[in-house]
N, C-alpha and C positions, 0 to 999 in steps of 0.2 A: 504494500500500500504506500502511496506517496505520501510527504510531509503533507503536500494540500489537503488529501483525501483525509488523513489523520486529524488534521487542525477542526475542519470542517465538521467532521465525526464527534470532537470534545465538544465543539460550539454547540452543536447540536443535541449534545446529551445534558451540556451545562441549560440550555435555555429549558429544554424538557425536564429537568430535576429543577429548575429555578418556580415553574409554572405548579409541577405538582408539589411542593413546600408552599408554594400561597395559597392553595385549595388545603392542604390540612390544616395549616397555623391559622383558620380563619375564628378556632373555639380556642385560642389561646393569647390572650391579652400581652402586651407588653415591644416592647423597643424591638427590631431587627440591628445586627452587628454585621456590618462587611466586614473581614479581615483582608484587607490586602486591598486596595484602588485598582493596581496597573492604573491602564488606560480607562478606567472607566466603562469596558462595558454592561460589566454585571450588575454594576452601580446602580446607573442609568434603568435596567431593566427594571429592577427588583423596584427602584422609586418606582414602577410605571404599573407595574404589578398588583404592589403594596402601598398604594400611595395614600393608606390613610395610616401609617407608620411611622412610628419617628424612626430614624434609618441613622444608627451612628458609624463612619468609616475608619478605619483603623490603617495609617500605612505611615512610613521613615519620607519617603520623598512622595512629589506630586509632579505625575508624569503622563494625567491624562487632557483627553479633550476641553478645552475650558466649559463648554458645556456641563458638563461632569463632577465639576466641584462641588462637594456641598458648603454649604455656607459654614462659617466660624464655629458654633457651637456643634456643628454635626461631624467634623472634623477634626480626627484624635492623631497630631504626628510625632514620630518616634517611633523607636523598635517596639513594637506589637509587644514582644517580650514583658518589655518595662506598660507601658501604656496601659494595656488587659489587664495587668495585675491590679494596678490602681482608678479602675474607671469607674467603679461602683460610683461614686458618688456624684460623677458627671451623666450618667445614665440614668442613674434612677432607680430599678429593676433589673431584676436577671431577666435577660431575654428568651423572647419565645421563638424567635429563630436566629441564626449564627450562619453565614455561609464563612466559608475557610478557603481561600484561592493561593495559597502559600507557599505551593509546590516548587522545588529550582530542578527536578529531573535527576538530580543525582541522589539516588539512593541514600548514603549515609549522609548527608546533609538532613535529607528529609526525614528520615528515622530521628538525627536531634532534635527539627522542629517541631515531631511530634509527642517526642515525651516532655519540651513544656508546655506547649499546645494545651496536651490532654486533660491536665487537673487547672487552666483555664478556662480551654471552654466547659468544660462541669462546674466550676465555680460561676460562671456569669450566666447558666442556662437555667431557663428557672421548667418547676415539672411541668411534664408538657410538652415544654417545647421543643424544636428540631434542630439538627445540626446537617448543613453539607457540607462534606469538605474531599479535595481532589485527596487530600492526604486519612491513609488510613490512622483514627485515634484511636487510643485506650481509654475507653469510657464504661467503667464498672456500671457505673448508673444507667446504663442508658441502652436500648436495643438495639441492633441494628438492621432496616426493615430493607423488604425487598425493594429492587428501583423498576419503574417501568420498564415495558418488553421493550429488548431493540437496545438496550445499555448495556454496554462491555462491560464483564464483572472485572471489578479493582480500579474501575475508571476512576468513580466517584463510590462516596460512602455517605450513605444517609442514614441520622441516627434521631433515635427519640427520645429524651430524657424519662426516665419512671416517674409517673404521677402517683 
């Protein structure tokens, strides 16, 4: 398969994992958390999706569409690392859903990101709510549910907090 076929194939599972997380989080109150901007596209969706959500973004630099920005107070910069651990009081709530876009393709990289990732997003997810994220977590709390037909398994990982 070519990179384009590849790229097109994630875009395409991201939008379809993006749409059915707005259809279940519809019975669960509370803030959505982007981890990671990039370029803003999943940003942009998710506002567009979710747009009666306060939507806080998580990222070190700003490197997308100007479009894309969210305004000052929705806007958390710094290493995710440091920021997540102390955003409770800028947020408000544990949230009811979390996407995770944090992947760099190298294996042992992303195994680090996920073991602090993991007692992260379970500390900011409140029950109930859902996580997706390109990178597989350790999440004792929380299940891990099937993804629609047609998703590579290990693509992505969708999870649910125990209520």
């Amino acid at each position: 398969m070519s990179r384009l076929d590849s790229f097109i194939r994630r875009l395409t599972a991201q939008k379809t994992l993006l749409e059915d997380v707005a259809e279940r989080v519809k019975s669960v109150e509370g803030p959505v958390l982007e981890l990671g901007l990039g370029n803003g596209r999943t940003y942009d969706h998710i506002r567009e999706i979710l747009d009666d959500r306060e939507i806080f973004v998580f990222d070190r630099d700003l490197a997308c569409h100007p479009s894309c920005i969210p305004d000052g107070d929705h806007m958390i910069f710094g290493e995710i690392r440091d920021t997540l651990a102390f955003c409770g009081p800028r947020i408000g709530e544990p949230a009811a859903f979390i996407h995770c876009d944090l992947g760099s393709g190298d294996p042992t990289t992303d195994l680090a990101t996920s073991s602090w990732l993991s007692p992260l997003v379970d500390q900011h997810t409140k029950p109930g709510g859902y996580v997706l994220s390109g990178l597989a977590l350790d999440l004792g709390n929380f299940d891990e549910l099937p993804k629609p037909e047609g998703i590579r398994p290990g693509r992505y990982h969708l999870y649910k907090k125990h209520g």
